[in-house]
C-alpha positions as CSV (number, residue, x, y, z in Angstrom):
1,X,-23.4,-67.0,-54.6
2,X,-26.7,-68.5,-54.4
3,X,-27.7,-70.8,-50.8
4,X,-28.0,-73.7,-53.7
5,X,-24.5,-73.0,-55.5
6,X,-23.1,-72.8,-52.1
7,X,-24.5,-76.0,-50.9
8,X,-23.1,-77.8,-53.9
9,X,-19.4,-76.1,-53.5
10,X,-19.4,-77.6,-50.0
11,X,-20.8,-80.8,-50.8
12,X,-18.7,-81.4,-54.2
13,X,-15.1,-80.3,-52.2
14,X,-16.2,-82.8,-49.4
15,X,-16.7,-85.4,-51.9
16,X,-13.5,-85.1,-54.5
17,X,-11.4,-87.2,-52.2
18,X,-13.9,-89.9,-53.1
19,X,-14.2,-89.5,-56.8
20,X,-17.7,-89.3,-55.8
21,X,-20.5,-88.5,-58.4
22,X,-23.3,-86.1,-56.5
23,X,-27.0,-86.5,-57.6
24,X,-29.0,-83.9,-56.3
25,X,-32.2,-85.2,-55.5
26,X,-34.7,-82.6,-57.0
27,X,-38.3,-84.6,-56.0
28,X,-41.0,-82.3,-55.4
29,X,-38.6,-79.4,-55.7
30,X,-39.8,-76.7,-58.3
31,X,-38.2,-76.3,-61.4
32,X,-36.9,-73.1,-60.2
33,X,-34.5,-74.2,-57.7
34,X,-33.1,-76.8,-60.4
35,X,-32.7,-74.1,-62.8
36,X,-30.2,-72.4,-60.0
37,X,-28.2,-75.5,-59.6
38,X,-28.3,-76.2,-63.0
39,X,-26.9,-72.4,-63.2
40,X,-24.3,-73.6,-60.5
41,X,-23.1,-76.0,-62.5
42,X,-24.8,-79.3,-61.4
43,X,-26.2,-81.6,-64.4
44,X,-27.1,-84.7,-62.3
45,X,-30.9,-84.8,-60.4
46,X,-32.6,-87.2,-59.3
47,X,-36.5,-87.8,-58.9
48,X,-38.4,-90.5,-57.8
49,X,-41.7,-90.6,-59.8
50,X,-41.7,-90.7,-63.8
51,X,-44.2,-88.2,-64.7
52,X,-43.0,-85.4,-62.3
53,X,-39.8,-85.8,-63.9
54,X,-41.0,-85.9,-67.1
55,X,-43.0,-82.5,-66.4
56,X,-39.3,-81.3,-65.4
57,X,-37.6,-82.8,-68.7
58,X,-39.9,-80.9,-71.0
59,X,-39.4,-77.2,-68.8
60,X,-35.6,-77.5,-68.3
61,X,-32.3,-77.8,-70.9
62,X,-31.6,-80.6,-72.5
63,X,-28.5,-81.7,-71.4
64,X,-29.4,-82.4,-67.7
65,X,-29.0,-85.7,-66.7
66,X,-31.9,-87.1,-65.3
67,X,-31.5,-90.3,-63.0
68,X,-34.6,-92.0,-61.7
69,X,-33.9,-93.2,-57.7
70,X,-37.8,-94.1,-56.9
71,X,-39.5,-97.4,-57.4
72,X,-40.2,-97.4,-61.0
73,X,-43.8,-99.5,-61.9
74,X,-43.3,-101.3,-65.1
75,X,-46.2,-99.4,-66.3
76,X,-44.0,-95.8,-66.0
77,X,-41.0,-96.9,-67.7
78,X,-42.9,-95.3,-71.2
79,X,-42.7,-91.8,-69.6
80,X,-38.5,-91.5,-69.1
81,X,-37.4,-94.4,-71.5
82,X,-36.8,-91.8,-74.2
83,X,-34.3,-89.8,-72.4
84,X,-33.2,-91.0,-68.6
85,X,-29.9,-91.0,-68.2
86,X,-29.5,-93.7,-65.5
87,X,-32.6,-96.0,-64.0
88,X,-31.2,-96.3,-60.1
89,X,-33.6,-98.8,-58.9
90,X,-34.3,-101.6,-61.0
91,X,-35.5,-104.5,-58.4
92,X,-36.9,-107.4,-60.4
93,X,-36.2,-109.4,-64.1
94,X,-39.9,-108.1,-64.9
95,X,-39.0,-104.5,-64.8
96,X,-35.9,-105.5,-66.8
97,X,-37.6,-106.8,-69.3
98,X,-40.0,-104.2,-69.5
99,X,-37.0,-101.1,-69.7
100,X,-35.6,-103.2,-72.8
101,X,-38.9,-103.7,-74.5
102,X,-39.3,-99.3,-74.3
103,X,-35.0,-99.0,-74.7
104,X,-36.1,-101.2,-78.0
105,X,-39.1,-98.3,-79.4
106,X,-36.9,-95.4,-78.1
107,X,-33.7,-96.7,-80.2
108,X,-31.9,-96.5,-77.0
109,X,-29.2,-98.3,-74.7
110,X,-30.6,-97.6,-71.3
111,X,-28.1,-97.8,-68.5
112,X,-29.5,-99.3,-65.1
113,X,-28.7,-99.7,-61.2
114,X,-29.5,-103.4,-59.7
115,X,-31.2,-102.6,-56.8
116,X,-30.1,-104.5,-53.6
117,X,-32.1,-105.1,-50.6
118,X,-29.8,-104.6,-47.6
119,X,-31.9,-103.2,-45.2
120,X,-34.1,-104.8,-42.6
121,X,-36.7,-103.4,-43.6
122,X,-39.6,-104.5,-45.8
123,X,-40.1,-101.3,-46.9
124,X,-37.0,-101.3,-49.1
125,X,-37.0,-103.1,-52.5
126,X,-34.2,-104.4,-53.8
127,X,-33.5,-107.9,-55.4
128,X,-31.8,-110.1,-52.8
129,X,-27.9,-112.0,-53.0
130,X,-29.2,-115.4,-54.1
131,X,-31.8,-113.8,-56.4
132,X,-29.1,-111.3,-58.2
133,X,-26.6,-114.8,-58.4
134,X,-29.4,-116.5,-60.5
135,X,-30.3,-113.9,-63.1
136,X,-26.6,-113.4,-63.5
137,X,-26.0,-117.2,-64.0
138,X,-28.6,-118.1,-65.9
139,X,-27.5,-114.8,-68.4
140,X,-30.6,-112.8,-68.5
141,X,-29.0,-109.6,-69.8
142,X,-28.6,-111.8,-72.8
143,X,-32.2,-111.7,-72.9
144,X,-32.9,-107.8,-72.7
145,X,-29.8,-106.4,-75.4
146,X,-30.8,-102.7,-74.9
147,X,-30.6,-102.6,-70.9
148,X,-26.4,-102.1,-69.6
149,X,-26.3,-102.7,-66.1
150,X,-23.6,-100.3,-65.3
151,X,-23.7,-100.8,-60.7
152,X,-25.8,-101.0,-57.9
153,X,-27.6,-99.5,-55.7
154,X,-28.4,-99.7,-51.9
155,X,-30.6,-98.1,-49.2
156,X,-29.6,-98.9,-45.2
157,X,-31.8,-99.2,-42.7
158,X,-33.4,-95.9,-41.3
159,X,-31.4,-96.2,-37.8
160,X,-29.2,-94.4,-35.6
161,X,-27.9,-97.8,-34.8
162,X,-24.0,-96.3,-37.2
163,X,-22.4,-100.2,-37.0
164,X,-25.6,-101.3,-38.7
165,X,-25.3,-99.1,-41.3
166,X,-21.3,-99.9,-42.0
167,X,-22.2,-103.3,-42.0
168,X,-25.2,-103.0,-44.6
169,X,-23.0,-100.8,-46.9
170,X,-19.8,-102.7,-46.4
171,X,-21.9,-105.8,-47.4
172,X,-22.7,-104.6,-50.2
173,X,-19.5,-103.2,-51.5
174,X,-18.2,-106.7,-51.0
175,X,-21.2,-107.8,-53.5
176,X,-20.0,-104.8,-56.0
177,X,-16.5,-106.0,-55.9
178,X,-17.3,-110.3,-56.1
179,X,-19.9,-109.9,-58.9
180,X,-17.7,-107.7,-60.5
181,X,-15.3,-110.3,-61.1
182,X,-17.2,-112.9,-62.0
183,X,-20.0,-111.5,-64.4
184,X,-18.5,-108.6,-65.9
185,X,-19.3,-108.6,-69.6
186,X,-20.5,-106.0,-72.5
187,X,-24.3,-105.6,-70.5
188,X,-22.7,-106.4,-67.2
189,X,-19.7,-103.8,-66.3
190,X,-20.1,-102.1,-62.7
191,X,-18.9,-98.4,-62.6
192,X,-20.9,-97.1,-59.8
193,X,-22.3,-97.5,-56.6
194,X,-25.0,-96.0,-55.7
195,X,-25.1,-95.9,-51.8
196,X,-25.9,-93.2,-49.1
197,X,-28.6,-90.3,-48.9
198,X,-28.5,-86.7,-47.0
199,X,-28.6,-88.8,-43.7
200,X,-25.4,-91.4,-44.3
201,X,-23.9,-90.2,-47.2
202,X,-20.4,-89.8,-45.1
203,X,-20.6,-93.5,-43.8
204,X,-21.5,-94.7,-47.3
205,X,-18.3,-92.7,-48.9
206,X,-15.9,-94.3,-46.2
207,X,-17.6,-97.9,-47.4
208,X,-16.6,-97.1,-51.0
209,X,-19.9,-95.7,-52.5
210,X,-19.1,-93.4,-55.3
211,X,-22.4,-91.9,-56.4
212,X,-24.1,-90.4,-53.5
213,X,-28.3,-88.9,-54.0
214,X,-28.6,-86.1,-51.8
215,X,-31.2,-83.4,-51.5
216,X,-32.4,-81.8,-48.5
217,X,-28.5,-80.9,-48.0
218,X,-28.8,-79.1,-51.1
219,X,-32.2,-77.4,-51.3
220,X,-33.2,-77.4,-47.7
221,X,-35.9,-79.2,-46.2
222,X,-40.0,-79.3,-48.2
223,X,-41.9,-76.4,-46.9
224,X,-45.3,-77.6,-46.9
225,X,-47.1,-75.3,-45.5
């Protein structure tokens, strides 16, 4: 067995308890080391910038599900509209409105992540509580008919600080589970949430995340030299 194939055994076993989806976060990786996953099993990557995954689309089989966990600009959405499998990071009603308008030309239902800043950090994006209330009340999704906003997504701050990061991640479980009941419709039904990386992934699993992006864990660390 491959140090890849491996790496996924471990991780999936640890996460079954947790009816946990994996995404194997596949960024600047080469399309070599996807094709050994893939071989392994694995259909789920992740990447973070449009055109290198499209470059990976095109080289790699066609039933791999590709799931974009970067900041997407509006201006990229043309590149992965036509065959992303699930938009993680969707943090503002412009970007929205802009994955409908290409869901529209590609024929498509595009399924999305609402981004939620939780972090303190102004680095992250992510739309805030109040802000993700007032698209939901004022019925937006009625506005863009080819976007299904299937969960969220969450990044916590970058800290060793472990109570932080519970409280960030069981905040927005809490969010997950109160929207939930209150704006579930046919564009608004939450399946997944999309919290923890290589570094908290545990934490995030014990705060009820089940779809975890993990890569270094599974294709060791960028050699850059």
């Amino acid at each position: 067995m491959s140090k890849i194939a491996d790496n996924l055994r471990k991780l999936n076993t640890e996460l079954e308890p947790y009816n946990a989806r994996l995404i194997a976060v596949s960024k600047t990786k080469p399309v070599n080391d996807i094709k050994e996953a893939y071989e392994a099993g694995h259909r789920d990557f992740g990447e973070n910038k449009a055109q290198e995954m499209t470059e990976k689309h095109d080289k790699l089989p066609s039933d791999i599900r590709w799931h974009m966990i970067g900041h997407l600009q509006r201006n990229k959405v043309k590149y992965i509209a036509p065959y992303v499998y699930l938009i993680h990071s969707v943090d503002s009603e412009k970007l929205l409105r802009m994955i409908d308008k290409e869901a529209v030309k590609s024929d498509r239902m595009i399924n999305c992540l609402l981004q939620v800043h939780i972090a303190e950090e102004s680095t992250k994006f992510g739309f805030d509580e109040q802000e993700l209330t007032t698209l939901l009340e004022n019925e937006l999704l009625k506005e863009v008919p080819n976007v299904r906003v299937v969960g969220l997504m969450g990044m916590a701050t970058n800290t060793d600080n472990e109570a932080q990061v519970i409280r960030e991640f069981q905040g927005l479980k809490l969010l997950y589970d109160d929207l939930q009941d209150k704006y579930r419709s046919d564009h608004f039904n939450l399946k997944y949430l999309s919290m923890g990386m290589s570094g908290d992934y545990s934490i995030a699993l014990e705060c009820g995340s089940n779809m975890v992006r993990i890569g270094s864990s599974i294709f060791g660390e960028r050699n850059y030299g």
